[in-house]
DRENDO-1510 file (C-alpha; in Angstrom, 1 decimal, always signed):
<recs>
REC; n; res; u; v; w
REC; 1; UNK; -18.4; -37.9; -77.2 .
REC; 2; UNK; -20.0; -34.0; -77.3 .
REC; 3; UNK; -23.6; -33.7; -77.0 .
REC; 4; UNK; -23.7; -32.9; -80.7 .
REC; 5; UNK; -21.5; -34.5; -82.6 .
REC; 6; UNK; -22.3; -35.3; -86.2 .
REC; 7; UNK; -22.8; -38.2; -87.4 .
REC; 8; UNK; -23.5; -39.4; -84.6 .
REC; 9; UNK; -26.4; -42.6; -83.7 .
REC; 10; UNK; -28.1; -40.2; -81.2 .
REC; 11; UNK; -30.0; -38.0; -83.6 .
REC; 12; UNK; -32.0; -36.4; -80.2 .
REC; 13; UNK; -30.7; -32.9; -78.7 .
REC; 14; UNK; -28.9; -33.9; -76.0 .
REC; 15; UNK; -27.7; -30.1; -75.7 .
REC; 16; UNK; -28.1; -29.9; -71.6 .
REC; 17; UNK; -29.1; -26.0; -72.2 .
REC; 18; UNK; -32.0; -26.6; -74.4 .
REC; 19; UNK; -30.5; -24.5; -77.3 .
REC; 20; UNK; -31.1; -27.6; -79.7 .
REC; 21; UNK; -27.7; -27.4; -80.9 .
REC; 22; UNK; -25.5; -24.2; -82.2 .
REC; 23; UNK; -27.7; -23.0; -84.9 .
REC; 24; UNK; -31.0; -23.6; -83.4 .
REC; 25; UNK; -32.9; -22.2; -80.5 .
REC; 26; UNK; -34.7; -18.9; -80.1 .
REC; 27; UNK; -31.9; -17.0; -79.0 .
REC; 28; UNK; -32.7; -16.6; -74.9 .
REC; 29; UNK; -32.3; -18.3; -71.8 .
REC; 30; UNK; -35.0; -20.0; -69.8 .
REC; 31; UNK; -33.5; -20.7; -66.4 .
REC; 32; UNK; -37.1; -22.2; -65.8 .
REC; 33; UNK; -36.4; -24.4; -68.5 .
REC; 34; UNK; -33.0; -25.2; -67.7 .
REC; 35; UNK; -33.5; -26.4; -64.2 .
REC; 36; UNK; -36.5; -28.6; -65.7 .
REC; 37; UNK; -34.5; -30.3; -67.6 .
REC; 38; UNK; -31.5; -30.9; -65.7 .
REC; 39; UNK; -34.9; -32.5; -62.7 .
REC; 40; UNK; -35.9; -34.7; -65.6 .
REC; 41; UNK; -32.5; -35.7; -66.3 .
REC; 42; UNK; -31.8; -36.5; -62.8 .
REC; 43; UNK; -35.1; -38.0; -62.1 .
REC; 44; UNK; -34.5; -40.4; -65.2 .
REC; 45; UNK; -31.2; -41.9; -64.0 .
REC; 46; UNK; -32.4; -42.7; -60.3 .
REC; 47; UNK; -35.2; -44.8; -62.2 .
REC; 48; UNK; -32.8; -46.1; -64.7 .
REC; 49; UNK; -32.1; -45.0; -68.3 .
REC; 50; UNK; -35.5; -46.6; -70.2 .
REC; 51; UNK; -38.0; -45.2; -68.0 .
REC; 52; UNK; -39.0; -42.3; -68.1 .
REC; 53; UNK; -40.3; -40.2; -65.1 .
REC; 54; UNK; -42.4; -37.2; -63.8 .
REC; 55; UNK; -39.5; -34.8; -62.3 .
REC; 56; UNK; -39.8; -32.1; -59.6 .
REC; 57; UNK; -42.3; -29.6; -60.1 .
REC; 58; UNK; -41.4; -25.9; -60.4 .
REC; 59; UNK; -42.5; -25.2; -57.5 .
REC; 60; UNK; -40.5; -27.3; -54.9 .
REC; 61; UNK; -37.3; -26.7; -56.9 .
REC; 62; UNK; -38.4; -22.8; -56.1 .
REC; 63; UNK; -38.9; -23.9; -52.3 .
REC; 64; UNK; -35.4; -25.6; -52.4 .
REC; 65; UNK; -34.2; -22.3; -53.9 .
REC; 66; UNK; -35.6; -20.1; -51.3 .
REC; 67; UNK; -34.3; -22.2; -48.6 .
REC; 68; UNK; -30.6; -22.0; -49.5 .
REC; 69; UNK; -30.6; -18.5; -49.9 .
REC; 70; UNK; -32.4; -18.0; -46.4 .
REC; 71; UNK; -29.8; -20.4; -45.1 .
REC; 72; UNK; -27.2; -18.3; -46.9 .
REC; 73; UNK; -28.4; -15.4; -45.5 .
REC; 74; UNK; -28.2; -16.4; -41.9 .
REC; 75; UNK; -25.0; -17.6; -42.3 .
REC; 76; UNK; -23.9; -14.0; -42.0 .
REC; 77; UNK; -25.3; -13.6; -37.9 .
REC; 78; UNK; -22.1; -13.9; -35.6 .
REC; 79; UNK; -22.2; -12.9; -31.7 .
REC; 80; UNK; -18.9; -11.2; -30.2 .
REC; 81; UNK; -18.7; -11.9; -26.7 .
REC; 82; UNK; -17.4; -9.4; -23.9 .
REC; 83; UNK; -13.3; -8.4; -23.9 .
REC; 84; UNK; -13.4; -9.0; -27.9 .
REC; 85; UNK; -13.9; -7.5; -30.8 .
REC; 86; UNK; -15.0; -8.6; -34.5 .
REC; 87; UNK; -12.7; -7.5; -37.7 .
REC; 88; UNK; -14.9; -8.0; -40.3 .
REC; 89; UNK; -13.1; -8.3; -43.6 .
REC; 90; UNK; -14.6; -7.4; -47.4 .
REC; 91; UNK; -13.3; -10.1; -50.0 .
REC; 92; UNK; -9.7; -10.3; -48.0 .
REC; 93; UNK; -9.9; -6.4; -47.3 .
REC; 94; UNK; -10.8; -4.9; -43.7 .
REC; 95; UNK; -14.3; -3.0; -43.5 .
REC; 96; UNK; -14.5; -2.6; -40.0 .
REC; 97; UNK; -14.7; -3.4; -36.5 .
REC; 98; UNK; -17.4; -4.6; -34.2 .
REC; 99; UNK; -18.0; -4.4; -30.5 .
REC; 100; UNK; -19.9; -7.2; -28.1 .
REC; 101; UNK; -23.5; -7.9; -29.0 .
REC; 102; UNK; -25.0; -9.7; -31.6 .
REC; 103; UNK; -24.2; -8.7; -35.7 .
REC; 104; UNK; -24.7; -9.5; -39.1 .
REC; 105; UNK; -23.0; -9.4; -42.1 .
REC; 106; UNK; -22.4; -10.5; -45.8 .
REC; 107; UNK; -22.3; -14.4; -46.1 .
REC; 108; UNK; -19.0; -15.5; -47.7 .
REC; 109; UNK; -17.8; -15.5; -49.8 .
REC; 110; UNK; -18.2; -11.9; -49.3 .
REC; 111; UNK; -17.5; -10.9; -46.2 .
REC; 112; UNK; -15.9; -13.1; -43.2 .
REC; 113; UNK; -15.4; -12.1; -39.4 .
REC; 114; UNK; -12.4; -12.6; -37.5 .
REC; 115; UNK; -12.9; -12.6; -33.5 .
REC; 116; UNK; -10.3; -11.0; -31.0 .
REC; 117; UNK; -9.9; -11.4; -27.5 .
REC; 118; UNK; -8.6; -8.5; -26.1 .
REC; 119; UNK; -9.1; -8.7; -22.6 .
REC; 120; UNK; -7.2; -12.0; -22.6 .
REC; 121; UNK; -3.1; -11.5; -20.6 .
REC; 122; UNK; -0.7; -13.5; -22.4 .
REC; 123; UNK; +2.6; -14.0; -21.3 .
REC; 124; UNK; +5.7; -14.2; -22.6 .
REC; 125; UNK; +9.6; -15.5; -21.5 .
REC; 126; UNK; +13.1; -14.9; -21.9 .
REC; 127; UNK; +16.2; -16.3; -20.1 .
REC; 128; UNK; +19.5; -15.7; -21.5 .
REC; 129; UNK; +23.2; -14.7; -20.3 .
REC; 130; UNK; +24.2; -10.7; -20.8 .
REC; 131; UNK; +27.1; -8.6; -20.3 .
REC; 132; UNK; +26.6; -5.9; -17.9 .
REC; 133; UNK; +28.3; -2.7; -18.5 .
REC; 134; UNK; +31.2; -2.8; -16.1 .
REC; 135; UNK; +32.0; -6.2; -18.7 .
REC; 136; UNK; +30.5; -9.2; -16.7 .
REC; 137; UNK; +27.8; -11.7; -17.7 .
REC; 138; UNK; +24.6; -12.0; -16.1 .
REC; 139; UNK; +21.8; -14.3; -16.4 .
REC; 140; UNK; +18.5; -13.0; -16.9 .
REC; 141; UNK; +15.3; -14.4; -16.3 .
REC; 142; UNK; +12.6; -12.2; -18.0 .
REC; 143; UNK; +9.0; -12.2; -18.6 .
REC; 144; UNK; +6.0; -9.9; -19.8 .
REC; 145; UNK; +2.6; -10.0; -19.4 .
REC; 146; UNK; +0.6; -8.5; -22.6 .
REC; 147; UNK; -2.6; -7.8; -24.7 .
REC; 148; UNK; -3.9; -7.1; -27.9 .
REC; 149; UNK; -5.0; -3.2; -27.6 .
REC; 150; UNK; -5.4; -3.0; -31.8 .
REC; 151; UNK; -6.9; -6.0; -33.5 .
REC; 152; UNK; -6.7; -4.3; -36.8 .
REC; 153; UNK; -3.2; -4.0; -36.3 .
REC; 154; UNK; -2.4; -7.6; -34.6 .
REC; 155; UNK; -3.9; -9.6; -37.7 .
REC; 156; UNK; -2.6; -7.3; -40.6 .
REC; 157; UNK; +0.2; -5.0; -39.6 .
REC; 158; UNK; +3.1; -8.0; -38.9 .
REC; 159; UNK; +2.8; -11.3; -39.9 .
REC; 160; UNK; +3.7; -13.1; -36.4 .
REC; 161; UNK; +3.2; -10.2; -33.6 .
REC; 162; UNK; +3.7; -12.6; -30.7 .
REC; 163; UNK; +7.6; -13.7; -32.0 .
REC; 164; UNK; +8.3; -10.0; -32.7 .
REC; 165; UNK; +7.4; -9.5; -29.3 .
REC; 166; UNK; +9.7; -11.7; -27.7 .
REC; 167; UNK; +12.4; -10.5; -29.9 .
REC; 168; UNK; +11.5; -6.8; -28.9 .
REC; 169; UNK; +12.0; -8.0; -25.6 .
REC; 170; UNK; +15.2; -9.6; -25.7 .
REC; 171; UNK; +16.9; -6.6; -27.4 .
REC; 172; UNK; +15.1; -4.3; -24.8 .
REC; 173; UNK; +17.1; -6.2; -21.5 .
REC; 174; UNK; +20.0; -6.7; -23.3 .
REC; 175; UNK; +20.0; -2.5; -23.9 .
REC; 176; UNK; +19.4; -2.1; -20.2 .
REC; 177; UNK; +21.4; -4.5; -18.8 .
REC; 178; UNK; +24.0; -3.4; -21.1 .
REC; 179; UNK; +24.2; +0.1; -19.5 .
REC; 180; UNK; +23.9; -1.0; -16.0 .
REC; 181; UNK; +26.5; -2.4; -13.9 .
REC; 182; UNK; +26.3; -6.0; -12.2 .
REC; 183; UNK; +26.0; -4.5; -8.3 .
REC; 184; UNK; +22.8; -2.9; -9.8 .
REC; 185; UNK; +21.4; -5.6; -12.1 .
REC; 186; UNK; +21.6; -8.2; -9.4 .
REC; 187; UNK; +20.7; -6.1; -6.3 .
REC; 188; UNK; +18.4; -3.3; -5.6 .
REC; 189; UNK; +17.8; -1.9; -9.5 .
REC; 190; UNK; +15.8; -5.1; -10.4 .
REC; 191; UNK; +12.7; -3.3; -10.8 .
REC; 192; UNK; +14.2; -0.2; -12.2 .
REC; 193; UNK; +15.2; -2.5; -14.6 .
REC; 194; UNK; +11.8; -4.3; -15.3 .
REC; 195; UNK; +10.5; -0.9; -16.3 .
REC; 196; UNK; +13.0; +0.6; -18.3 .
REC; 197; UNK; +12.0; -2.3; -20.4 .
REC; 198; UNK; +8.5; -2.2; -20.4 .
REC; 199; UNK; +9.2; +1.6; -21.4 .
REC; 200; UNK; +11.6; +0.5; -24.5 .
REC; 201; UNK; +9.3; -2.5; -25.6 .
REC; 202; UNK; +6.1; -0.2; -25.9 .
REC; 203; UNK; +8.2; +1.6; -27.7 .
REC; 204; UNK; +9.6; -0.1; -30.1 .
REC; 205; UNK; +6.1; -2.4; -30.8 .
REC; 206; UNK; +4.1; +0.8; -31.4 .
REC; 207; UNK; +6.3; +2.0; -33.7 .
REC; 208; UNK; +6.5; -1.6; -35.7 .
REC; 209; UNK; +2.4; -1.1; -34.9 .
REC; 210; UNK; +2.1; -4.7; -33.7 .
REC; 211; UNK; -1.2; -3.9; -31.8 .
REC; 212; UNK; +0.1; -5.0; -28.5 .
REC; 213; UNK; -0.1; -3.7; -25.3 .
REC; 214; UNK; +2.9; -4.5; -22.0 .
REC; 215; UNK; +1.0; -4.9; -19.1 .
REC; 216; UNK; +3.6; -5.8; -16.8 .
REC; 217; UNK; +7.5; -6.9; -17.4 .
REC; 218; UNK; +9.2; -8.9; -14.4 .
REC; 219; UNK; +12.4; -9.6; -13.5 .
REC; 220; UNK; +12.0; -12.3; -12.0 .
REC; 221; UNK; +15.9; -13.5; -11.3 .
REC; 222; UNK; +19.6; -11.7; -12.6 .
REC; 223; UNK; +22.3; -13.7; -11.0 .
REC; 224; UNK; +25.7; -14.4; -11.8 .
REC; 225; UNK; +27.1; -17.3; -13.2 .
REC; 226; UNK; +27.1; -20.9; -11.3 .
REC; 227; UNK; +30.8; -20.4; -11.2 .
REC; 228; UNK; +31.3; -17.2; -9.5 .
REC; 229; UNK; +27.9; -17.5; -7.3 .
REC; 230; UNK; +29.5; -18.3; -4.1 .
REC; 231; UNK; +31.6; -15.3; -3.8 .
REC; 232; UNK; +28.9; -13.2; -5.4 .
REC; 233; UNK; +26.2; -14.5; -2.2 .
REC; 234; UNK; +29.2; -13.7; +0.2 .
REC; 235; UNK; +28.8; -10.1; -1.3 .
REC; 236; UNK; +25.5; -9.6; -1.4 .
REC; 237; UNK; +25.3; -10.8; +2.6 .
REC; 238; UNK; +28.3; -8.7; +3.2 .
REC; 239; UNK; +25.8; -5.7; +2.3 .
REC; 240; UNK; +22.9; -7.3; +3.7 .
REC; 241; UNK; +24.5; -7.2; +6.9 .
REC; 242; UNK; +26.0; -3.6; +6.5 .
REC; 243; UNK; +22.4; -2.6; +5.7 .
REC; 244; UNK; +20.8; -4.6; +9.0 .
REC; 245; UNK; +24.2; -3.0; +11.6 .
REC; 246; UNK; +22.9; +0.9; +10.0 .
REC; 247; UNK; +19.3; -0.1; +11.2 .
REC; 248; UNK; +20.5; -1.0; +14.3 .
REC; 249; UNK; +22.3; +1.9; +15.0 .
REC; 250; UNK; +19.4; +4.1; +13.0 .
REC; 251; UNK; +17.2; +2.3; +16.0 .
REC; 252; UNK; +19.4; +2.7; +18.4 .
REC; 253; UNK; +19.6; +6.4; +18.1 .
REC; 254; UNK; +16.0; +7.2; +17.7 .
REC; 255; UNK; +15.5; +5.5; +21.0 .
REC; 256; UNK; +18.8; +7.2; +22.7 .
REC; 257; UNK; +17.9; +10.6; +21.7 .
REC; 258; UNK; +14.1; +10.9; +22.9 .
REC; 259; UNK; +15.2; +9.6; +26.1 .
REC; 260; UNK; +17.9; +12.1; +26.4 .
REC; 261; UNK; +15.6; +15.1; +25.0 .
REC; 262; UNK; +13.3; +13.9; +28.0 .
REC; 263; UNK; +15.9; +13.8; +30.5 .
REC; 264; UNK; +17.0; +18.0; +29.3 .
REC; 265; UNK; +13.7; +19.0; +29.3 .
REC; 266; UNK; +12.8; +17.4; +32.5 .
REC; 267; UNK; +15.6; +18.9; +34.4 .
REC; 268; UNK; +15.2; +22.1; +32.5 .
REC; 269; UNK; +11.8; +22.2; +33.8 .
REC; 270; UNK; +12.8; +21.7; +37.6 .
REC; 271; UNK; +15.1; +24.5; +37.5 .
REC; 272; UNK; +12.8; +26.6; +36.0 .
REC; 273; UNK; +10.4; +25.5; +39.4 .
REC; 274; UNK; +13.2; +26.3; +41.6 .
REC; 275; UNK; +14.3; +29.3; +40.0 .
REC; 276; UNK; +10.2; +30.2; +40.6 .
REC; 277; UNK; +10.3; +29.1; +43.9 .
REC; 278; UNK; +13.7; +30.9; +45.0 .
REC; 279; UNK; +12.6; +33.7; +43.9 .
REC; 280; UNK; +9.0; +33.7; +45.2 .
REC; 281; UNK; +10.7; +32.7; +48.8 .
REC; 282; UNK; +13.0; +35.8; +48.7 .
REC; 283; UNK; +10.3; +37.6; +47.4 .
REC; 284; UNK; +8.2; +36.7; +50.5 .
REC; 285; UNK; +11.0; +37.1; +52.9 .
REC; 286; UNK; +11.5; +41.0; +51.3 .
REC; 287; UNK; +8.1; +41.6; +52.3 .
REC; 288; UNK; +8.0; +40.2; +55.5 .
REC; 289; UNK; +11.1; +42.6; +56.5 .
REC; 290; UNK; +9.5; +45.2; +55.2 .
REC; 291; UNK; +6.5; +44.8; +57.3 .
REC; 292; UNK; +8.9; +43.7; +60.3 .
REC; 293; UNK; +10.8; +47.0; +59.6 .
REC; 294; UNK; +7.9; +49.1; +60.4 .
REC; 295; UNK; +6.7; +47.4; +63.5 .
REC; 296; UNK; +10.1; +48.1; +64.7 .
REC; 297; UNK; +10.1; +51.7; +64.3 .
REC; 298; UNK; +6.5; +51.7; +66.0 .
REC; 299; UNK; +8.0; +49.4; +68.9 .
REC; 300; UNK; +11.7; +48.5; +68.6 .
REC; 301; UNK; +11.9; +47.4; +72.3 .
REC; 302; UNK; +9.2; +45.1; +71.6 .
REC; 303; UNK; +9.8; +43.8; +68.4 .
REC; 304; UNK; +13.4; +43.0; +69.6 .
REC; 305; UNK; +11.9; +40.5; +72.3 .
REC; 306; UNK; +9.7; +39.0; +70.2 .
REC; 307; UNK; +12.5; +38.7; +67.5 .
REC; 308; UNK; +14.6; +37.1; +69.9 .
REC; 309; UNK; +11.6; +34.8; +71.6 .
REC; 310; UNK; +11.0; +33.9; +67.9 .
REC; 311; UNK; +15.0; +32.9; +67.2 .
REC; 312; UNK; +15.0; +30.6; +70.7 .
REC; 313; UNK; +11.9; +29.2; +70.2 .
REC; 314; UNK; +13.3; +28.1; +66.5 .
REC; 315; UNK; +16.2; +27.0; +68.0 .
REC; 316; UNK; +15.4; +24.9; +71.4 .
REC; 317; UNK; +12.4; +23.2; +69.3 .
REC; 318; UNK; +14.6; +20.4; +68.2 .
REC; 319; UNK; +16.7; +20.4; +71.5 .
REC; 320; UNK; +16.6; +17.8; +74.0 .
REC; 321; UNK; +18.3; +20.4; +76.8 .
REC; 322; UNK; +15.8; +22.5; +78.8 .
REC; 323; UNK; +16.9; +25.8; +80.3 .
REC; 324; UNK; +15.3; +27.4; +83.1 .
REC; 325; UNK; +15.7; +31.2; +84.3 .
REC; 326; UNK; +15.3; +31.1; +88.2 .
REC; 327; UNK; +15.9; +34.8; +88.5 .
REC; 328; UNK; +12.6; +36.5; +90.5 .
REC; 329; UNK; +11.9; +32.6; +92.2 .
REC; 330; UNK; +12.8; +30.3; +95.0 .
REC; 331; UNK; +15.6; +28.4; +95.7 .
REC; 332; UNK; +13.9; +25.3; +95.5 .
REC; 333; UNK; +13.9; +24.0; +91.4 .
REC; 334; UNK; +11.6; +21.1; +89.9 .
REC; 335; UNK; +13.0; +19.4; +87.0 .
REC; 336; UNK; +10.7; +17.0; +85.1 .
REC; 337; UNK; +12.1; +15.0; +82.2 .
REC; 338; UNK; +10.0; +15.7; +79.6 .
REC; 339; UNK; +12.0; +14.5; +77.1 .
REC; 340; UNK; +11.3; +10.6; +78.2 .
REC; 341; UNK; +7.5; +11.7; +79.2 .
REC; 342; UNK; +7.1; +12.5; +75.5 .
REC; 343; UNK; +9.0; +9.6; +74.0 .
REC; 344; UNK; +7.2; +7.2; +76.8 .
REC; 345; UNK; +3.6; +9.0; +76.0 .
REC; 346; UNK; +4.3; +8.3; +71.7 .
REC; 347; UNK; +5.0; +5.2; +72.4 .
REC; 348; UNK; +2.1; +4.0; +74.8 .
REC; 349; UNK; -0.4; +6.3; +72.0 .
REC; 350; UNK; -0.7; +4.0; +69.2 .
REC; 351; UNK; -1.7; +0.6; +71.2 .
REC; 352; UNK; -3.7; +2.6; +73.5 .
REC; 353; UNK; -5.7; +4.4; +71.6 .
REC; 354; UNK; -5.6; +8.0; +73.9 .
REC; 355; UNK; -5.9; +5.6; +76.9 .
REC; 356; UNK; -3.8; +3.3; +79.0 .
REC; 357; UNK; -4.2; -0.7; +79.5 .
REC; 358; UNK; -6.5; -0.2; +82.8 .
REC; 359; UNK; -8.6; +2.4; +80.9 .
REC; 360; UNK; -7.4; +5.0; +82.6 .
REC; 361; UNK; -6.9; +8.3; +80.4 .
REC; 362; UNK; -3.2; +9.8; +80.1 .
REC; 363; UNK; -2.4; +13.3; +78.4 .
REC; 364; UNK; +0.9; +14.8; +78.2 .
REC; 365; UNK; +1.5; +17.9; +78.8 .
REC; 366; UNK; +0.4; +20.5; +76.1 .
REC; 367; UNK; +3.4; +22.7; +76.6 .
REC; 368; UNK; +7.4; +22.3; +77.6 .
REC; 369; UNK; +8.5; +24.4; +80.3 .
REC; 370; UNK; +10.5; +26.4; +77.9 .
REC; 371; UNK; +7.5; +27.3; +76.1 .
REC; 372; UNK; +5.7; +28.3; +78.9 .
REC; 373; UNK; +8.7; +30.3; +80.2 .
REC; 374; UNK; +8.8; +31.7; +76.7 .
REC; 375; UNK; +5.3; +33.0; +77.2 .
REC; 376; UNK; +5.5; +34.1; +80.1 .
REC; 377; UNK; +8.0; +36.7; +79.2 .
REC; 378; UNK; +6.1; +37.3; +76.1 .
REC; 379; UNK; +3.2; +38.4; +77.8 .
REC; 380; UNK; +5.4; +40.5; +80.6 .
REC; 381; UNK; +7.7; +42.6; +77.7 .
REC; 382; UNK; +3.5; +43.2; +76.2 .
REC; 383; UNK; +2.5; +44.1; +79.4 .
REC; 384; UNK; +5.3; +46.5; +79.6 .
REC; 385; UNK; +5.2; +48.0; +75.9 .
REC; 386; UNK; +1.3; +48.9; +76.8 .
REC; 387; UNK; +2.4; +50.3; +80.0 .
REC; 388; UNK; +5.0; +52.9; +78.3 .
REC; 389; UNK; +2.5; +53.8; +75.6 .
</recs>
């Protein structure tokens, strides 16, 4: 039944604005009034519908008032915490972006903050068989490590950024693996690979502006087929083992070749000391001759003796056979063996210390008779040389 319907048993106003019914009322609106009434109206039924009751006064519905706009009001405080960011949005509509620290802004419905990590890594995976370019499938084993770098973009640009990422990435191996043969793919271009794709996916999500960021894109396995993976392991050792022999030999060589560099130089060395020495002998001897030249044009007759005393003196040195010249003496001839006198004195010298057993001292002659004899006539042929001068 309306509030005012005619005719009806209810003659009161029962109009909840206080206008008294269409035609009446003074023409303005009390919200004093209004919230009065409804307080007395709500007071009434929690006492029943005969009784009639006080109500709230004006000034605790004011309070009540005050309070839910305060708590309104604070609604709006938000912290963003470090590695995110805060899109605030107007009525739907972005209005900006906040950094870490504390912030406020409109309650809702006016305004309304959305929080992004972007410091968080997310990940991502593919696995899926591909056809090389030399026409032979491959499976792949892909993932990608990412993060939001533009949160503006992440929440409005694309409606599901993180499934337009793992297509991106799917049609970004297939393009590489597609112009790269299987030998490459499955041996040493793995992370050639892995980066031609992070290249192509950053891309082709900046230019969709999906507000992601590739940190990293792995490869973590490209092999053949389960059919065809026995013969492809015997290939793969086949080169691992061509690669190991060439470092053998590589190693082989760099320790061959110092060696042998070594060895020249070495011997290049000594024949540059011989070569030295040769030539500093024969310089020595040239100078010697020259000096032996001039005593011999001072003395020849001289200088001939002594030349030839020199030469037998050389020579009989390292002979055991002792010649005597008896010419100018008796008939009667000593001959003392001083070849065993020597041999028999080195040997007793060691063990006795300059002495014999008994302690009796032993010597040994100081000079052979062929070097006495040699003396001899040395000091004669001077004698003579003075005596012509």
């Amino acid at each position: 039944m309306p509030w005012n319907e005619p005719g009806s048993n209810n003659s009161g106003n029962k109009d909840p604005w206080g206008g008294g019914g269409r035609g009446g009322g003074s023409g303005g609106f009390d919200l004093e009034r209004w919230l009065r009434q409804w307080m007395d109206r709500l007071g009434g039924r929690g006492r029943g519908e005969g009784s009639g009751g006080a109500g709230f006064p004006a000034g605790a519905i004011a309070i009540v008032i005050a309070v839910a706009l305060i708590g309104w009001l604070a609604s709006g405080f938000y912290i963003v915490g470090p590695g995110e960011r805060g899109v605030v949005l107007r009525f739907g509509s972005f209005a900006g972006e906040t950094l870490p620290g504390p912030h406020w802004h409109l309650p809702q419905p006016i305004e309304s903050v959305n929080v992004v990590d972007i410091g968080q890594i997310r990940s991502a995976q593919s696995k899926s068989a591909m056809l090389t370019k030399d026409e032979n499938i491959v499976d792949v084993d892909l993932s990608a490590q990412y993060r939001i770098s533009n949160p503006k973009e992440y929440l409005f640009d694309l409606r599901s950024p993180e499934m337009v990422l793992r297509d991106v990435m799917i049609s970004a191996i297939r393009e590489v693996v597609g112009h790269s043969k299987m030998d490459y793919v499955v041996g040493p271009g793995r992370a050639d690979i892995a980066l031609r794709t992070q290249q192509i996916m950053q891309t082709t999500l900046d230019s969709y502006k999906a507000g992601l960021q590739v940190v990293k894109v792995n490869l973590q396995s490209a092999q053949p087929p389960e059919q065809v993976q026995s013969a492809f392991a015997d290939a793969i050792k086949a080169r691992e083992d061509e690669v190991r022999y060439r470092n053998e030999a590589e190693a082989y060589a760099n320790s061959i070749l110092p060696q042998a560099r070594g060895e020249a130089a070495r011997i290049t060395q000594e024949a540059e000391a011989y070569k030295q020495q040769v030539v500093a002998r024969a310089e020595g001897d040239a100078t010697r001759f020259d000096e032996l030249l001039k005593a011999y044009l001072k003395a020849p007759k001289v200088t001939r003796e002594r030349l030839y005393l020199d030469a037998m003196q050389s020579v009989l040195a390292n002979s055991s056979k002792i010649l005597v010249d008896t010419k100018g003496q008796g008939k009667s001839l000593f001959y003392l063996p001083l070849d065993k006198l020597m041999s028999a004195g080195s040997e007793t010298r060691p063990g006795s210390a300059g002495g014999s057993a008994n302690g009796t001292a032993t010597s040994t002659p100081p000079l052979t008779a062929a070097a006495a004899m040699a003396a001899e006539r040395l000091q004669r042929a001077e004698q003579r040389a003075r005596g012509g001068r």
